[in-house]
VEXDREN-2710 file (C-alpha; in Angstrom, 1 decimal):
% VEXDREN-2710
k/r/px/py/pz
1/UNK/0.0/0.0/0.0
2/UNK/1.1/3.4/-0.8
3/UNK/2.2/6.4/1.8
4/UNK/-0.1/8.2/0.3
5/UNK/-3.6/5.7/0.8
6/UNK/-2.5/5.1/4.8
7/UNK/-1.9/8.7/5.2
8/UNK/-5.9/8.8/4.2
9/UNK/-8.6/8.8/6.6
10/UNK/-10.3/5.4/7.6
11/UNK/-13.3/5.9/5.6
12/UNK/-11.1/7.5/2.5
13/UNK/-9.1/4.5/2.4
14/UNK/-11.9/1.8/2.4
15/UNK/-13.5/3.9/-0.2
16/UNK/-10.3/3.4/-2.3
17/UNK/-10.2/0.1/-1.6
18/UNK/-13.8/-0.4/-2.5
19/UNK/-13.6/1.0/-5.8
20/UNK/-10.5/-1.6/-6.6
21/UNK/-12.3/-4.6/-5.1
22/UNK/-15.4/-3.7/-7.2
23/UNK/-13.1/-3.4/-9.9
24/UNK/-11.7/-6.8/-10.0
25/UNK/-14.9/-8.5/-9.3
26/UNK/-16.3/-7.2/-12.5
27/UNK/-13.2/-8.6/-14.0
28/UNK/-13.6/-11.8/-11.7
29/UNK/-17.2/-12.2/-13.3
30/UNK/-16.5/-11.8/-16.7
31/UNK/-13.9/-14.1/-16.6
32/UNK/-15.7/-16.4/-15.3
33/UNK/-18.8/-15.7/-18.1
34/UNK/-15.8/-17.2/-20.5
35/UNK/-14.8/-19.9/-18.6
36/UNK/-18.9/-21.0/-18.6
37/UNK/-19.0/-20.1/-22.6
38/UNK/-15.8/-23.3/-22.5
39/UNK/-17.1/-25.4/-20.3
40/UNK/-20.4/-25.3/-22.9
41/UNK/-17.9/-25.8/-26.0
42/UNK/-16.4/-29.1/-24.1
43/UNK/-19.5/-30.4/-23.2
44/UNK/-21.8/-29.8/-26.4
45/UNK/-18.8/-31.3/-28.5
46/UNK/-18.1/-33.9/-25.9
47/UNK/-14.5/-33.6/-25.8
48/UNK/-14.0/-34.3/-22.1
49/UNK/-13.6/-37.8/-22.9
50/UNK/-10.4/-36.8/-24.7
51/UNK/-8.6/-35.9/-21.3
52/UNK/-9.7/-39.5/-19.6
53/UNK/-11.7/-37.1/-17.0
54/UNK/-15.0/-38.8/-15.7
55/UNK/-17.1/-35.9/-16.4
56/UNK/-17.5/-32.2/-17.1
57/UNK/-17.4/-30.6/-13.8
58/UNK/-14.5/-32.7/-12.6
59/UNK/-12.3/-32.0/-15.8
60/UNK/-13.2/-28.1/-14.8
61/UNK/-12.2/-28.9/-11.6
62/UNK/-8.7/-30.3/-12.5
63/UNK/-7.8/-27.8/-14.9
64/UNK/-9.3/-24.7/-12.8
65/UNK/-8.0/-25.5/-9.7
66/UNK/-11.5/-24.7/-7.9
67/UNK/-13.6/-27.0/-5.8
68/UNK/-15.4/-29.7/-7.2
69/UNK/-18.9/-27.8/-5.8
70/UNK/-17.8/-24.4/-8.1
71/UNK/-17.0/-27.3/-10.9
72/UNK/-20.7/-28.0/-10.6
73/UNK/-21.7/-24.5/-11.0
74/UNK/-20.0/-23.8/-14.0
75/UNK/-21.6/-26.7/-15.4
76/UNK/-24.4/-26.3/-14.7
77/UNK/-24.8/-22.6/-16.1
78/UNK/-22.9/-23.8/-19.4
79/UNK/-26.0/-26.7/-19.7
80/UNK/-28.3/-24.2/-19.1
81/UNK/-26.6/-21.4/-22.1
82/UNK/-30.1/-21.2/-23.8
83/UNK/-32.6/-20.9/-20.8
84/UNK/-30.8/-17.9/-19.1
85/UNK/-29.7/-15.9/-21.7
86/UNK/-30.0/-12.6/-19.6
87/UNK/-28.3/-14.4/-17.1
88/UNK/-25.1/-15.3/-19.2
89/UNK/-24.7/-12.0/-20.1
90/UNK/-25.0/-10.2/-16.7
91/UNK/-21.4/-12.5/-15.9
92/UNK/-20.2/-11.8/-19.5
93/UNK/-20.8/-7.8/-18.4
94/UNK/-19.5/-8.5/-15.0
95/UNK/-22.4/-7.4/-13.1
96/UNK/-23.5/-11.0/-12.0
97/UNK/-21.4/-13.4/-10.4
98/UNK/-20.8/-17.3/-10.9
99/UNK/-22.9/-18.4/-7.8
100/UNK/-25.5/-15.7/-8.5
101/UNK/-26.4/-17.5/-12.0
102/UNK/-25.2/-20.9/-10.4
103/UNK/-28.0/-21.0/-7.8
104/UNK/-30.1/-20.2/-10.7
105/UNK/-29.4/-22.6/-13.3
106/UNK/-29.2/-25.4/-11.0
107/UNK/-32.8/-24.9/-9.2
108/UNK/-34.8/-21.9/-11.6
109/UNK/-37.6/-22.7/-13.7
110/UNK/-37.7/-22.4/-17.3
111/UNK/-39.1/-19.3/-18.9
112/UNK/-37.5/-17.7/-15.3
113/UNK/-34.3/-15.7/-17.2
114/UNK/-36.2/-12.4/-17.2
115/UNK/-37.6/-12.6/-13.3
116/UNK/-33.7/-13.9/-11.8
117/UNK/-31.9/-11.3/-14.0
118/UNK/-33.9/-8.4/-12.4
119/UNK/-33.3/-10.1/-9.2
120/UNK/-29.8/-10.7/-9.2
121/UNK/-28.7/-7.8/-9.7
122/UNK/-29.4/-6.4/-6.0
123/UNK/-29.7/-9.9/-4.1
124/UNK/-27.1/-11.8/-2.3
125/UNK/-26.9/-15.7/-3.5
126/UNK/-28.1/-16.7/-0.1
127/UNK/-31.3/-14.3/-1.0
128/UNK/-31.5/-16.0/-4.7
129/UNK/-31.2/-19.2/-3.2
130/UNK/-34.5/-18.4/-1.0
131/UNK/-36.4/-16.9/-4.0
132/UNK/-35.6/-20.0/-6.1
133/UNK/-37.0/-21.9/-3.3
134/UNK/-40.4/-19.6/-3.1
135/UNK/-41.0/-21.1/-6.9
136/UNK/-44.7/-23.0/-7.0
137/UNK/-43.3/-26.6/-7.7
138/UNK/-45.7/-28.6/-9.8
139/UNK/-47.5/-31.4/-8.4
140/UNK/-46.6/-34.7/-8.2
141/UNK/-48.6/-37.6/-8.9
142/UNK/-46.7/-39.6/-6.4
143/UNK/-45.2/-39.4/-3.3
144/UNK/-41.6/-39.2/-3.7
145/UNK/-39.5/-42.1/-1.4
146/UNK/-37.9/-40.7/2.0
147/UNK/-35.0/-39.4/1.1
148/UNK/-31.9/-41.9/3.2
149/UNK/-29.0/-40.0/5.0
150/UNK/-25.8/-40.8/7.0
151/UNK/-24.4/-37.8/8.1
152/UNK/-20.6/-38.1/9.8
153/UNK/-19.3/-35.7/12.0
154/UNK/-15.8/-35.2/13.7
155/UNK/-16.0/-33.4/17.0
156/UNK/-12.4/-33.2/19.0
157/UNK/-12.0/-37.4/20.3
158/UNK/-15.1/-38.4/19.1
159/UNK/-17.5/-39.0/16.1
160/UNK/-20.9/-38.4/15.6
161/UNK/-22.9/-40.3/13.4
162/UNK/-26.6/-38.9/12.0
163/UNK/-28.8/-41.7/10.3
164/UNK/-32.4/-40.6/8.9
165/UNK/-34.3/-44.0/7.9
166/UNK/-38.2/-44.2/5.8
167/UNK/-40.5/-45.7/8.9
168/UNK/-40.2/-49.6/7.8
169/UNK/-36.1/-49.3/7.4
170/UNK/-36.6/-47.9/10.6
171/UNK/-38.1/-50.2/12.0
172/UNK/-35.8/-53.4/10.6
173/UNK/-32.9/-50.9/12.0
174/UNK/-34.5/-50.8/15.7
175/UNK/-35.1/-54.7/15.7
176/UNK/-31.8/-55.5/14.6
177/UNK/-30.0/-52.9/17.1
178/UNK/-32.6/-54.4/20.1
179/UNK/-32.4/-57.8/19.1
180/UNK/-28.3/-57.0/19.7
181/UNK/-28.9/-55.2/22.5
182/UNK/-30.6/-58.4/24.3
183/UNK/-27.8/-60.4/23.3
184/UNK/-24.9/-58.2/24.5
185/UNK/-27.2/-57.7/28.1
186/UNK/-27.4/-61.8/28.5
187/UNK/-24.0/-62.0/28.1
188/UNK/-23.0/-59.2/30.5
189/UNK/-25.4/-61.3/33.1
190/UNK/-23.9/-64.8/32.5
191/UNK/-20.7/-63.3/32.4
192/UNK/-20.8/-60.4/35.6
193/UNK/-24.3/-61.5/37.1
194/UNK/-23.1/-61.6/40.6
195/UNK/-20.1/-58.8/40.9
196/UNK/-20.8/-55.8/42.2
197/UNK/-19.6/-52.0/42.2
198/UNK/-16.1/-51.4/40.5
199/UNK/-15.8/-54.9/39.7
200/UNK/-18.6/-55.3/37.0
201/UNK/-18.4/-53.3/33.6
202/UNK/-21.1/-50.8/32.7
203/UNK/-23.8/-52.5/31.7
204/UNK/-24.6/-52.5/28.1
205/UNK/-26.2/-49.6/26.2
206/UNK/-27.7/-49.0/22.6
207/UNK/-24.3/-47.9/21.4
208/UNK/-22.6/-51.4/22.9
209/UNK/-25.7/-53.4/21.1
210/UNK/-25.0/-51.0/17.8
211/UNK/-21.7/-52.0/17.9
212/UNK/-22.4/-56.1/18.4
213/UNK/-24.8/-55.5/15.0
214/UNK/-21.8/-53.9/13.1
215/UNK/-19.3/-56.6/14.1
216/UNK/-21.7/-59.3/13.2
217/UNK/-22.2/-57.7/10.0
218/UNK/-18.7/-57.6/9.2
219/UNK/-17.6/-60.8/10.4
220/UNK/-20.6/-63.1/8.2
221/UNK/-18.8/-60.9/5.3
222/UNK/-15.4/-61.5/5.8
223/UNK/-16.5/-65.3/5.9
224/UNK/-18.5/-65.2/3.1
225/UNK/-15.6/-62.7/1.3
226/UNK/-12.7/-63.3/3.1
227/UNK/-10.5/-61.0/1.1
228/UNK/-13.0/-58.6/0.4
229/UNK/-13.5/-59.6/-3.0
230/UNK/-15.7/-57.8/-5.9
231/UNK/-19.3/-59.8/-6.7
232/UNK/-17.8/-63.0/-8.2
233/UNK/-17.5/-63.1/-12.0
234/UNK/-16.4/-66.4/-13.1
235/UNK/-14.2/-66.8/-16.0
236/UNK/-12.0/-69.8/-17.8
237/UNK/-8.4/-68.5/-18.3
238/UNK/-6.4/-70.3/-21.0
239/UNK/-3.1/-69.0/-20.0
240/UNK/-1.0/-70.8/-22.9
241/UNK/-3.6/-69.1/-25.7
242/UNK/-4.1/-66.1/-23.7
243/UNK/-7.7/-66.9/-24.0
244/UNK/-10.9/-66.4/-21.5
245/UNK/-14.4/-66.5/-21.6
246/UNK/-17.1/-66.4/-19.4
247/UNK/-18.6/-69.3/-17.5
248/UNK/-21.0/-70.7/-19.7
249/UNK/-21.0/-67.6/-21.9
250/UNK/-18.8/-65.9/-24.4
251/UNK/-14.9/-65.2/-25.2
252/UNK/-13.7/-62.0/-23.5
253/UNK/-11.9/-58.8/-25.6
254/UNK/-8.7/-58.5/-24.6
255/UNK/-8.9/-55.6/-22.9
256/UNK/-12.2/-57.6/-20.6
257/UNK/-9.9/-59.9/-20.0
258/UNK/-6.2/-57.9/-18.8
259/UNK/-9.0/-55.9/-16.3
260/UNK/-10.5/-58.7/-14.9
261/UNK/-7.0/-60.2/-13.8
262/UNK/-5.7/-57.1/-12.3
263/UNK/-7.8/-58.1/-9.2
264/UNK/-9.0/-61.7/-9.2
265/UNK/-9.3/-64.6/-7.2
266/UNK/-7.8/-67.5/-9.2
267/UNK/-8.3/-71.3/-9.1
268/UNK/-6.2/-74.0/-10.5
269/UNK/-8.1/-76.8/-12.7
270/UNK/-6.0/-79.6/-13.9
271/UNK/-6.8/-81.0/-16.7
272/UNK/-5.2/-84.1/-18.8
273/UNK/-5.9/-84.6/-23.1
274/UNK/-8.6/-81.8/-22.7
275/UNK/-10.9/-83.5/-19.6
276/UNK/-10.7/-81.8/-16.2
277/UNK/-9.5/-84.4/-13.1
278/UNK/-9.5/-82.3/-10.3
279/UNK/-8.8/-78.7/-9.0
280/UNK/-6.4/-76.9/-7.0
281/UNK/-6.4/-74.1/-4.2
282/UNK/-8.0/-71.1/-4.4
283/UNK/-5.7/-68.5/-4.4
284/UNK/-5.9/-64.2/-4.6
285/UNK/-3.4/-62.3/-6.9
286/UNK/-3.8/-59.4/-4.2
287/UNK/-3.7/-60.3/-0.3
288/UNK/-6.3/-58.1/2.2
289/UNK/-2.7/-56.8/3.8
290/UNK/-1.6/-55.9/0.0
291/UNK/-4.8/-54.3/-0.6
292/UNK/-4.3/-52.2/2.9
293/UNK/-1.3/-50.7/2.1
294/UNK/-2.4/-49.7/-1.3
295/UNK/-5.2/-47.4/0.2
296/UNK/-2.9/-46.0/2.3
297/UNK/-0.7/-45.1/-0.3
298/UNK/-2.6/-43.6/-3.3
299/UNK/-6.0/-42.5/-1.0
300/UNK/-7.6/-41.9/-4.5
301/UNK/-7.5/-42.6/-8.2
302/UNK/-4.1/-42.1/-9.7
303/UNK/-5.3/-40.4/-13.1
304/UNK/-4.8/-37.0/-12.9
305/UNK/-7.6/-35.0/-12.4
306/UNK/-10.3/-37.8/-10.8
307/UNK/-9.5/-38.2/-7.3
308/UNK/-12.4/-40.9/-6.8
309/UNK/-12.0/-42.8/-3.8
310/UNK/-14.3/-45.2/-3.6
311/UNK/-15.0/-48.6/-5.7
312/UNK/-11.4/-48.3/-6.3
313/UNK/-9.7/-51.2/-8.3
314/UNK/-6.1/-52.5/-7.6
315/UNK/-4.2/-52.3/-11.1
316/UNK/-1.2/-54.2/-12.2
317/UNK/1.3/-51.4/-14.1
318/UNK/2.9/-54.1/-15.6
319/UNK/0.2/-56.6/-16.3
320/UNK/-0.1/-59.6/-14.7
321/UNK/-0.4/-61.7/-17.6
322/UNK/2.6/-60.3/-18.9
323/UNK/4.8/-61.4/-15.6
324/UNK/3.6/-58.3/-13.5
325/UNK/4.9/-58.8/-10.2
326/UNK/1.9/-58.7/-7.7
327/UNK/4.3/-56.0/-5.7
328/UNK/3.6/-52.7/-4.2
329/UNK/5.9/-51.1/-6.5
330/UNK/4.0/-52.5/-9.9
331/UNK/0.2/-51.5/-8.2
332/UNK/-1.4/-48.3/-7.8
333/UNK/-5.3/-47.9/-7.3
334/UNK/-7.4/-46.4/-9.7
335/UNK/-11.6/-46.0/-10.2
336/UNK/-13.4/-48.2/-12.3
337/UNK/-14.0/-46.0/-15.0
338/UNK/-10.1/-45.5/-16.0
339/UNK/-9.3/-48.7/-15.2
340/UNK/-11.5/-49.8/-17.8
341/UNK/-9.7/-46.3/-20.4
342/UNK/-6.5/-48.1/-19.8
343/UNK/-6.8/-51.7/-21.0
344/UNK/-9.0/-50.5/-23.3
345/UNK/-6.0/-47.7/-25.0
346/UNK/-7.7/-44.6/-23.8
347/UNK/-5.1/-44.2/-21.3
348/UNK/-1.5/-45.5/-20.5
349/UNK/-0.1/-46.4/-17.1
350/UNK/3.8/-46.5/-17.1
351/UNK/6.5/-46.8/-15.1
352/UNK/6.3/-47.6/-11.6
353/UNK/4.0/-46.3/-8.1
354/UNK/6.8/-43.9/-7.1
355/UNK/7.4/-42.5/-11.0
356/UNK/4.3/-43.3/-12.1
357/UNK/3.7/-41.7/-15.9
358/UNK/-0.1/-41.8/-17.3
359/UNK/-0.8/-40.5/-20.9
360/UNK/-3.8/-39.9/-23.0
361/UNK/-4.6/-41.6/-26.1
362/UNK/-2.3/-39.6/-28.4
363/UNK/0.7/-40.1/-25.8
364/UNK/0.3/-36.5/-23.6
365/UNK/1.3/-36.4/-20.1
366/UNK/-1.8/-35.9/-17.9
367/UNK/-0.7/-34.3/-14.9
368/UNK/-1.8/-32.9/-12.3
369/UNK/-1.9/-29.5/-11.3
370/UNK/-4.4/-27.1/-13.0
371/UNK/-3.5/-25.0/-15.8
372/UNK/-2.9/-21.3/-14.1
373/UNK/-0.8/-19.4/-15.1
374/UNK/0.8/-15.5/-15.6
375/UNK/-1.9/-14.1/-18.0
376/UNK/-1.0/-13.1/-21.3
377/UNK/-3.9/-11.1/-22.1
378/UNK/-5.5/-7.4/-21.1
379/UNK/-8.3/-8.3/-18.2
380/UNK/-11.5/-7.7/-19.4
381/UNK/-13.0/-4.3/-20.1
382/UNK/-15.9/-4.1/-17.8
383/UNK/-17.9/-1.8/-15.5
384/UNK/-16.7/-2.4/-11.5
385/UNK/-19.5/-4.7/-10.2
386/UNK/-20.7/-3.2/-7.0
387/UNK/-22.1/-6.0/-5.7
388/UNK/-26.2/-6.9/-4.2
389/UNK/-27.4/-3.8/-2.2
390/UNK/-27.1/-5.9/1.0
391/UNK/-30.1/-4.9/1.9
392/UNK/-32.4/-7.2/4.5
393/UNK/-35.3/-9.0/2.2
394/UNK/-38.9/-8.8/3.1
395/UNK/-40.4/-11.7/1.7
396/UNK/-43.9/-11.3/2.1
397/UNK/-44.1/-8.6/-0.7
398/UNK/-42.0/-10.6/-3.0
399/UNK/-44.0/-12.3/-5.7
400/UNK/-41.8/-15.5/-6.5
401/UNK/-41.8/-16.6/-10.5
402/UNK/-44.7/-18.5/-11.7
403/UNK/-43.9/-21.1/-13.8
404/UNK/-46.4/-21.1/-16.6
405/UNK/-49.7/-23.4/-16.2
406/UNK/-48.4/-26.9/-17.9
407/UNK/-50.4/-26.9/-21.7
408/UNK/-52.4/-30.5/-22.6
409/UNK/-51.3/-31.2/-26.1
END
């Protein structure tokens, strides 16, 4: 800051400051107007599948650098080009901002461009967000399900856990957790009946029997998948002809096959002038332990750009087929969307875990950080964006949008 700005009163200062910070959001906005107009491009001419991303808003999200929420938003605006017209060009002017038109395009009405662009101009997105809601929704002719929730929250040592059930889940939820709770209470009586004071445990609660349920749960399906196996998929494996099909159904591709043996349980069948005589032991390319220390190594998907973490498959760099080692150095994890790019040629994996090198289908490096950098261009040449008038809403003399009565063709 210059001497001359802090030798300026308080209120002269803020002023200056002001006028800058209204400045730059107008740029800010308008920017972001063009970044909407490319995420439209990519996704009308579906070129996102070029970059091995899974989707729009998470190649936006790689190559931005923003949250995978503002992702969303950008999206969902660049979908929406044609409904909110008004809108669109409010950012492009830099007098509406990305989550003004985001709460918009995600929730408005059709036919609602004229109504929000009026609005937005002097409401907050917290205030847009409540008008949106105020919309008449149509009718439904049925009930929609209960919406299902878990809900996890951290608090200092301890974790609490929110569950919201429809009535007859609930009620198979509360027999399960009692029927557990009976058990864990006759076995803290045959087992403490007759001590008394410090001697005995406390004596069972809902959270004890909840935790009997969980372990019970767990252990039938470690027995029933002792490794933690996928749903099973039988397959015959011919590994002289490099040959499989399914049981009882067709040959595999290629690339079916190489995926399906990244992660497999195997069984030997011996067989003598073509007629089977007996089978060996099961056996699992990638141990539970193996499988451990993977997730606590990659966390994610490896591909640059998806950061999925869940339904992750364990994939041989060096295919197992081939002589892959089933090592920690030749396995990373990655969703089951790329896995499948990979052995199909959309994507290569190379190298090794530690210098791991993945590549798109014309051989470019996909990496990982998002494409900022120093601009190279003027900023855009807009009025400053003052912002909503911050002023408190009174929302029983605002007349919400009404969609326009449904016509009976």
């Amino acid at each position: 800051m210059s001497a001359t700005a802090t030798s300026l009163a308080p209120k002269e200062r803020l002023e200056l400051l002001f006028a800058e910070l209204a400045e730059l959001t107008g740029q800010r906005n308008a920017i972001d107007g063009r970044i909407v107009e490319i995420a439209a491009e990519i996704d009308r001419d579906e070129l996102a599948g070029v970059t091995g991303a899974r989707s729009v808003s998470a190649l936006m999200a790689w190559k931005t650098g923003v949250a995978p929420r503002n992702a969303e938003s950008v999206v969902a605006i660049a979908r929406r080009l044609d409904a909110f017209p008004r809108c669109v060009q409010g950012m492009r002017e830099g007098r509406l901002s990305l989550d003004q038109v985001g709460v918009i395009a995600e929730r408005a009405a059709d036919g609602s461009d004229a109504h929000y662009a009026q609005l937005a101009a002097v409401a907050t997105v917290a205030q847009l967000r409540t008008a949106v809601k105020l919309e008449p929704q149509p009718e439904s002719e049925s009930k929609p399900e209960p919406r299902r929730e878990f809900i996890r929250t951290e608090d200092g040592e301890h974790t609490t856990y929110r569950i919201r059930l429809p009535r007859v889940e609930a009620a198979k939820f509360d027999a399960a957790v009692q029927s557990h709770h009976d058990k864990v209470s006759a076995e803290w009586t045959r087992d403490h009946g007759e001590a008394t004071g410090d001697q005995a445990p406390p004596f069972p609660n809902r959270v004890d029997a909840l935790m009997s349920l969980v372990e019970a749960g767990w252990d039938s399906d470690v027995a029933r998948r002792p490794h933690g196996a996928h749903t099973t998929v039988v397959v015959h494996l011919d590994p002289e002809k490099h040959s499989a099909a399914l049981h009882l159904g067709p040959v595999l591709s290629d690339a079916d096959r190489r995926l399906l043996l990244c992660d497999a349980t195997c069984e030997v069948w011996l067989e003598r002038h073509g007629q089977l005589i007996g089978a060996g032991r099961t056996t699992r390319t990638i141990s539970r332990r193996l499988r451990r220390a993977l997730e606590h190594r990659d966390r994610c998907c490896v591909v640059p750009g998806c950061g999925a973490t869940r339904g992750l498959h364990a994939h041989h760099i060096q295919h197992w087929e081939d002589g892959g080692p089933t090592e920690l150095w030749n396995l990373v994890l990655v969703c089951p969307q790329h896995h499948r790019e990979h052995h199909r040629g959309g994507i290569t994996i190379t190298g090794t875990a530690d210098t791991l090198v993945v590549t798109d289908s014309d051989g470019d490096v996909l990496t990982h950080g998002p494409l900022a950098r120093p601009p190279t261009e003027p900023a855009p040449v807009v009025e400053p964006c003052r912002g909503p008038l911050g002023e408190r809403a009174y929302w029983r003399w605002y007349t919400p949008f009404q969609p326009p009565p449904p016509t009976n063709n």
